[in-house]
C-alpha distance (Angstrom), angle and dihedral (degrees) to the residues before:
residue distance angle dihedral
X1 . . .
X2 3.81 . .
X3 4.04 115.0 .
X4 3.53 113.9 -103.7
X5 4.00 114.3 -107.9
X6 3.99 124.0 -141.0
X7 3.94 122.6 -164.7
X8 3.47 106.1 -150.1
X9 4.09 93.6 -147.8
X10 3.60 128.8 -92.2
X11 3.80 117.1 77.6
X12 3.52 109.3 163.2
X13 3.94 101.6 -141.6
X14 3.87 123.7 131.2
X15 3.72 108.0 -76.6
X16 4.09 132.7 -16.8
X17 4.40 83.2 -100.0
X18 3.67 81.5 56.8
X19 4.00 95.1 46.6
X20 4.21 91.5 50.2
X21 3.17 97.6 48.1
X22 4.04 97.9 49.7
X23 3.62 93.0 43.7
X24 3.59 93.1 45.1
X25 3.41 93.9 48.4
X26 3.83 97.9 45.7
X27 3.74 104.3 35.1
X28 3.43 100.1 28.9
X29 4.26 119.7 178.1
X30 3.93 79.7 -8.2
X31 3.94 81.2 95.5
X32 3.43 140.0 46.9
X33 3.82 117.2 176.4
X34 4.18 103.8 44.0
X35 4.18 112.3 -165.1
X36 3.64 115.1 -142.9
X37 3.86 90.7 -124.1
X38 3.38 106.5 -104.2
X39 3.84 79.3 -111.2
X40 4.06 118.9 177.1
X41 3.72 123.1 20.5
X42 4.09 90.8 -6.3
X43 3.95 89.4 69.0
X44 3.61 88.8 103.8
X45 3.75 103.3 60.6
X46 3.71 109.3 -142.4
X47 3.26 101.2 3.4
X48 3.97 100.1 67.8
X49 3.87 90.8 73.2
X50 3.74 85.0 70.1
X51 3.82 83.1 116.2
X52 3.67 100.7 66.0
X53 4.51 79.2 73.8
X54 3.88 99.9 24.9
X55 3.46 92.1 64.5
X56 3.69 96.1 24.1
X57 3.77 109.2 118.3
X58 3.96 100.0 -145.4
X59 4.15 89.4 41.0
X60 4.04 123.7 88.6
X61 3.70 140.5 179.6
X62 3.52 117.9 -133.8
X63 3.68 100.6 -151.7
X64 3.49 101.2 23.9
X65 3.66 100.3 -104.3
X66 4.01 146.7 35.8
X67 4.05 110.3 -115.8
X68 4.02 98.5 -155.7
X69 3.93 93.6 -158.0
X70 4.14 98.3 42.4
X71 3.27 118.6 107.8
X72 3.61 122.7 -78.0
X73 3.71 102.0 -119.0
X74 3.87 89.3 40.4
X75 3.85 95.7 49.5
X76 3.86 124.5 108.5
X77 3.70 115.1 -118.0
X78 3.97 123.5 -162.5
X79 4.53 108.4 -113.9
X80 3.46 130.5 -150.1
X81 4.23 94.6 -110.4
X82 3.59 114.3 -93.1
X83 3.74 112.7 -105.4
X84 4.12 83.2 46.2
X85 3.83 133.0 114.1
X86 3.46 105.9 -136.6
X87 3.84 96.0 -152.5
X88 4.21 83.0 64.4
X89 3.89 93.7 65.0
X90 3.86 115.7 99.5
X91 3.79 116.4 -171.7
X92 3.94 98.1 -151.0
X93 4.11 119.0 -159.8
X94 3.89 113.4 -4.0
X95 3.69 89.6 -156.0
X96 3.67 100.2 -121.3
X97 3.82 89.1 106.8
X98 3.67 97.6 53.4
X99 3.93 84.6 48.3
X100 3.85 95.3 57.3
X101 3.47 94.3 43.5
X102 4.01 94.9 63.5
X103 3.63 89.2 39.8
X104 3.56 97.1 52.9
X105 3.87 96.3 52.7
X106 3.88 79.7 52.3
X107 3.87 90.8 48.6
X108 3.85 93.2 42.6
X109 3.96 84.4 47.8
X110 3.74 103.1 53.7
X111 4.26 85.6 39.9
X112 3.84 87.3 64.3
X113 3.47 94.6 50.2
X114 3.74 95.1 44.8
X115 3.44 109.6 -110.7
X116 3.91 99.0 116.0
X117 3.67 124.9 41.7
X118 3.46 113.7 -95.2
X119 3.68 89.6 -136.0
X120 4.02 87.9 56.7
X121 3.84 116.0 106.1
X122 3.81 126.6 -143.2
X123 4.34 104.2 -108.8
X124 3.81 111.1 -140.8
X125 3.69 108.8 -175.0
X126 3.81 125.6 -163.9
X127 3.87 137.8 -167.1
X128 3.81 106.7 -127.8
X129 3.79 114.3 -117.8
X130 3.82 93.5 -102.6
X131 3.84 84.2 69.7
X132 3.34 107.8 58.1
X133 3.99 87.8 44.0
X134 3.64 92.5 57.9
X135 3.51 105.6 45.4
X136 4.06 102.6 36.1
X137 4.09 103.7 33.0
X138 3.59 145.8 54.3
X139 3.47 115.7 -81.3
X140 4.12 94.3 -132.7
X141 3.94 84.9 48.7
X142 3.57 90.6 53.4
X143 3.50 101.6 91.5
X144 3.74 98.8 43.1
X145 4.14 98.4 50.0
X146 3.99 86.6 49.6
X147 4.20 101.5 98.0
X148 3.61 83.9 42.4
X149 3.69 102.1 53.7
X150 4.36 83.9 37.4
X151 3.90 83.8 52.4
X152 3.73 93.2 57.9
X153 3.99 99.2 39.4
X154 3.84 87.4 55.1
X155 3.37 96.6 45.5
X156 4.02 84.8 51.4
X157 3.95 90.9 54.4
X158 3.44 89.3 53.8
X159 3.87 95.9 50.8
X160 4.15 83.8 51.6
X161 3.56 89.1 50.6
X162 3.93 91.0 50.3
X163 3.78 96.5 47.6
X164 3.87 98.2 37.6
X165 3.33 129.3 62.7
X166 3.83 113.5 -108.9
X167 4.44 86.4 -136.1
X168 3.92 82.5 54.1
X169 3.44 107.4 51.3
X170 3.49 150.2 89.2
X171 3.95 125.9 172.4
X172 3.73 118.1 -168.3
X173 3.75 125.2 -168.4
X174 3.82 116.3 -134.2
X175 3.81 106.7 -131.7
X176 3.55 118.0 -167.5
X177 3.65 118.1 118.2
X178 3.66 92.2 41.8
X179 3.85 80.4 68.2
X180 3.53 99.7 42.2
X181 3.47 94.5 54.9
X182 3.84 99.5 48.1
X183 4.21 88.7 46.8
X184 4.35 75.5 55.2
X185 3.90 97.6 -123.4
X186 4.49 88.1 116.0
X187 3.35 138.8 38.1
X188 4.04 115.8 -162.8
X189 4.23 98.7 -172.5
X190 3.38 94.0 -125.5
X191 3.65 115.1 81.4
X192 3.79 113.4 -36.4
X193 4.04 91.7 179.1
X194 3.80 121.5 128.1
X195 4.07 88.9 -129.4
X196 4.16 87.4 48.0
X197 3.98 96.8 45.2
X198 4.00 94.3 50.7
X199 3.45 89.8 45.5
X200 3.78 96.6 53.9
X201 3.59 82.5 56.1
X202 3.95 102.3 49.6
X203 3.56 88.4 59.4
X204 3.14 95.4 47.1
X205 3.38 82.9 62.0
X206 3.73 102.2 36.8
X207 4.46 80.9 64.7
X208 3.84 79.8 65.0
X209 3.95 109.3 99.0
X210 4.32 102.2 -127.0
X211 4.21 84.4 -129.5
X212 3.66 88.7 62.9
X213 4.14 115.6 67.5
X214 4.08 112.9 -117.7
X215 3.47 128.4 -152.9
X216 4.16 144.2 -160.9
X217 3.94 109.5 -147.1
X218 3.70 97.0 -167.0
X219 3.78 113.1 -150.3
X220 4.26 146.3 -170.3
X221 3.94 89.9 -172.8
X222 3.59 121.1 -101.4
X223 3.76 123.0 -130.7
X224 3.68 113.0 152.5
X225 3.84 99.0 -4.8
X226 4.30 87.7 -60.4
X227 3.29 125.6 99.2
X228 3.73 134.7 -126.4
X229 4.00 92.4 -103.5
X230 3.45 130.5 -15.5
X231 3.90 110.8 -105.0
X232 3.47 105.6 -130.5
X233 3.36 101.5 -134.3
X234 4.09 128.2 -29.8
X235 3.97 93.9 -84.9
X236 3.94 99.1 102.7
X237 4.23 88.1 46.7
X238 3.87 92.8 43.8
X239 3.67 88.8 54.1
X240 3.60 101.9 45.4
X241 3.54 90.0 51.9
X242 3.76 92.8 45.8
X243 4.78 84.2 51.4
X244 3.74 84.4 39.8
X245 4.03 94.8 54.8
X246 3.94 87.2 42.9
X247 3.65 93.1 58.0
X248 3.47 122.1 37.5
X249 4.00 110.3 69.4
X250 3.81 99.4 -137.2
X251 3.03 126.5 64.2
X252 4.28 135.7 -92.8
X253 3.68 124.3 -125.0
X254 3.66 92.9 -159.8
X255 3.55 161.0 -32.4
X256 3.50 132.6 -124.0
X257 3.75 121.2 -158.8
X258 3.86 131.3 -177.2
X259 3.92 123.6 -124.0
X260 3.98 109.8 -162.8
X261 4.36 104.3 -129.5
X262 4.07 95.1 -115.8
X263 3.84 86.2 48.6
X264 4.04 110.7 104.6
X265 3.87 103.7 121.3
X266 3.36 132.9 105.2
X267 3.65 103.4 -105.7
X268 4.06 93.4 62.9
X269 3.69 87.2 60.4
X270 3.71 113.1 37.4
X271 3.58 93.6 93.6
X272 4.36 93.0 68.4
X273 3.90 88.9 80.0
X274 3.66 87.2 67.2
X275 3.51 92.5 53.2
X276 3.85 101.7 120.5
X277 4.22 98.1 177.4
X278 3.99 114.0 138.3
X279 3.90 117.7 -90.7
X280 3.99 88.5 -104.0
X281 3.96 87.6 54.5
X282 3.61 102.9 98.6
X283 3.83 124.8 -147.8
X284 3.75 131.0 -147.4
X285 3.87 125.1 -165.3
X286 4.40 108.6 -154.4
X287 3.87 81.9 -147.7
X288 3.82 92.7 129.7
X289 4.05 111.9 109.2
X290 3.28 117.3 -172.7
X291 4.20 86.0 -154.6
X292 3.75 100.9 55.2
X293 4.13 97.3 27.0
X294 3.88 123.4 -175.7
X295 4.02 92.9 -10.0
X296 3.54 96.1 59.5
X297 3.56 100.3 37.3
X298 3.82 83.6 51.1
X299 3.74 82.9 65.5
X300 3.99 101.1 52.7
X301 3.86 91.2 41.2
X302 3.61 96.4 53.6
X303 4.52 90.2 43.2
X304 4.04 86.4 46.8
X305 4.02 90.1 44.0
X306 4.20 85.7 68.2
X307 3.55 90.3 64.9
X308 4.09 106.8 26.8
X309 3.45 129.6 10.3
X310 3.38 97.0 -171.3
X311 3.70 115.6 67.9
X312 4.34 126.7 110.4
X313 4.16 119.4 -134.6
X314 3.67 127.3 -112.9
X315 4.07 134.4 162.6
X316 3.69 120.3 -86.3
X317 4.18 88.1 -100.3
X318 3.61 141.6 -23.1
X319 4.00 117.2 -46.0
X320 3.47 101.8 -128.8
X321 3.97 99.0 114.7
X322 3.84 87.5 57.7
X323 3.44 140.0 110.4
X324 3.95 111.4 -98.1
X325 3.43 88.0 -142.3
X326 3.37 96.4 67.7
X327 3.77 107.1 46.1
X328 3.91 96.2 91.0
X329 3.43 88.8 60.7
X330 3.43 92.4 40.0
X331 4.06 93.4 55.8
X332 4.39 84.6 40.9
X333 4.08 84.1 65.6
X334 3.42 99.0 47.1
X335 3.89 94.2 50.8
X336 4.17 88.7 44.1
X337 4.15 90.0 45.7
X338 3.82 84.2 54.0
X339 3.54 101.6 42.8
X340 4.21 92.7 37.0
X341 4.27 78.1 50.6
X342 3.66 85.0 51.0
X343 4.01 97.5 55.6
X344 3.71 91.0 43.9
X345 3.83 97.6 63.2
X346 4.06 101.7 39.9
């Protein structure tokens, strides 16, 4: 059989019509949960709910603008106003709602007319709140804008929930800072513990109605093709997963778990035989480089194979910081890396 293949979310094509009918076309029953793309202004992951402070009246910018690739400690932030409690500030609709709403009558659309799989569920993938914190406001305000920003992204769950059908959707939770912080390269301010960052992210899950299929989209950032840090091998993932399966009383469609491009040896991969997910938790390796194609992810399968068979491929990350023009022959590879997978094992 043919690995499964994931797509983490963004792929920056015309429209979300445009985005089900490509991957449908090219990857076929390969895939199971198709994003709409995050096409337009959500191309840039986090960053496109800048508008929730922009044109927030109780939020400035010091400086006048964010500079995405300035140092950290140099950056401008947006503030809650002087003069302002920050426990009074309510962040209203995200916009991720209103999003999979119109996608989903395209979805349910091109189902009827049998260009999707019936079987195929709509993909609605979400920042946790730690992200939007840590890339749009000021560290020291952090901690005191959290419930707020929590209110709003739960509220925003439930408005997928109400326009989606539970049968036809999949939510996944994008995880990144959580990681970050626990390999020690951030700090958020608000509670940096192990214990306090896997429980943000069990009830993030726990908002996640059991008839609709959740999902962990593990992450090492992705500005420019590199991530934040390098994970050193897959041990931190591999047990968060494990904690993360523990806790949360329903149960997890999948995980999805970066595997850096020069990364084929035996030490990144060691940790996967103490994965301890249950059988209908499904796995997905980001072992798919656009750079090195089939041969190289021939490589990563066959090191990962020692210590799970059973696992489907992905990218790294989203692909919503590349080139349209190569995202055909982007989806092409994944559906030859799990068919060439395929004809290796039988």
């Amino acid at each position: 059989m043919p690995r499964r293949v994931h797509l983490v979310g963004s792929v920056p094509l015309a429209n979300s019509e445009t985005v089900f009918r490509v991957a449908a076309e090219t990857l076929g029953g390969l895939i199971t949960r198709m994003p709409d793309g995050e096409t337009g202004a959500r191309g840039d992951w986090v960053q496109w709910l800048v508008h929730l402070v922009r044109d927030h009246p109780q939020f400035e910018l010091p400086g006048g603008s964010i500079d995405y690739t300035a140092n950290r400690s140099a950056r401008a932030y947006y503030r809650v106003k002087s003069g302002i409690d920050p426990a009074s500030i309510g962040f209203g609709r995200l916009g991720y709602a209103d999003y999979a709403r119109d996608s989903y009558a395209v979805f349910a659309r091109l189902k009827k007319a049998g260009a999707i799989d019936p079987a195929a569920r709509l993909l609605v993938a979400m920042p946790t709140p730690l992200a939007f914190l840590q890339v749009l406001i000021a560290p020291d305000q952090r901690a005191a804008l959290d419930n707020a920003y929590w209110r709003a992204a739960l509220d925003e769950v439930a408005a997928i929930v109400a326009s989606v059908p539970a049968h036809e959707l999949a939510i996944q939770w994008d995880t990144v800072f959580e990681l970050l912080i626990l390999e020690g390269a951030r700090t958020s301010g608000i509670d940096d513990t192990r214990a306090g960052l896997l429980d943000r992210l069990r009830r993030l899950g726990e908002a996640v109605p059991r008839d609709v299929e959740l999902g962990y989209h593990f992450c090492y950032g992705d500005m420019n093709h590199r991530h934040s840090l390098e994970p050193r091998d897959m041990g931190l993932m591999i047990d968060l997963a494990n904690d993360l399966a523990k806790a949360l009383p329903r149960p997890i469609a999948y995980f999805h778990m970066p595997v850096p491009r020069g990364r084929d040896d035996a030490a990144y991969f060691a940790p996967l035989a103490r994965l301890a997910s249950e059988a209908s938790t499904e796995l997905y390796l980001g072992l798919v480089h656009f750079t090195d194609g089939i041969d190289g992810a021939r490589r990563r399968i066959a090191v990962a194979s020692r210590y799970r068979q059973d696992f489907g491929i992905a990218t790294e990350c989203g692909f919503g910081r590349r080139a349209p023009e190569t995202i055909q022959r982007l989806l092409e590879l994944h559906a030859e890396i799990a068919r060439d997978s395929a004809s290796r094992r039988s």
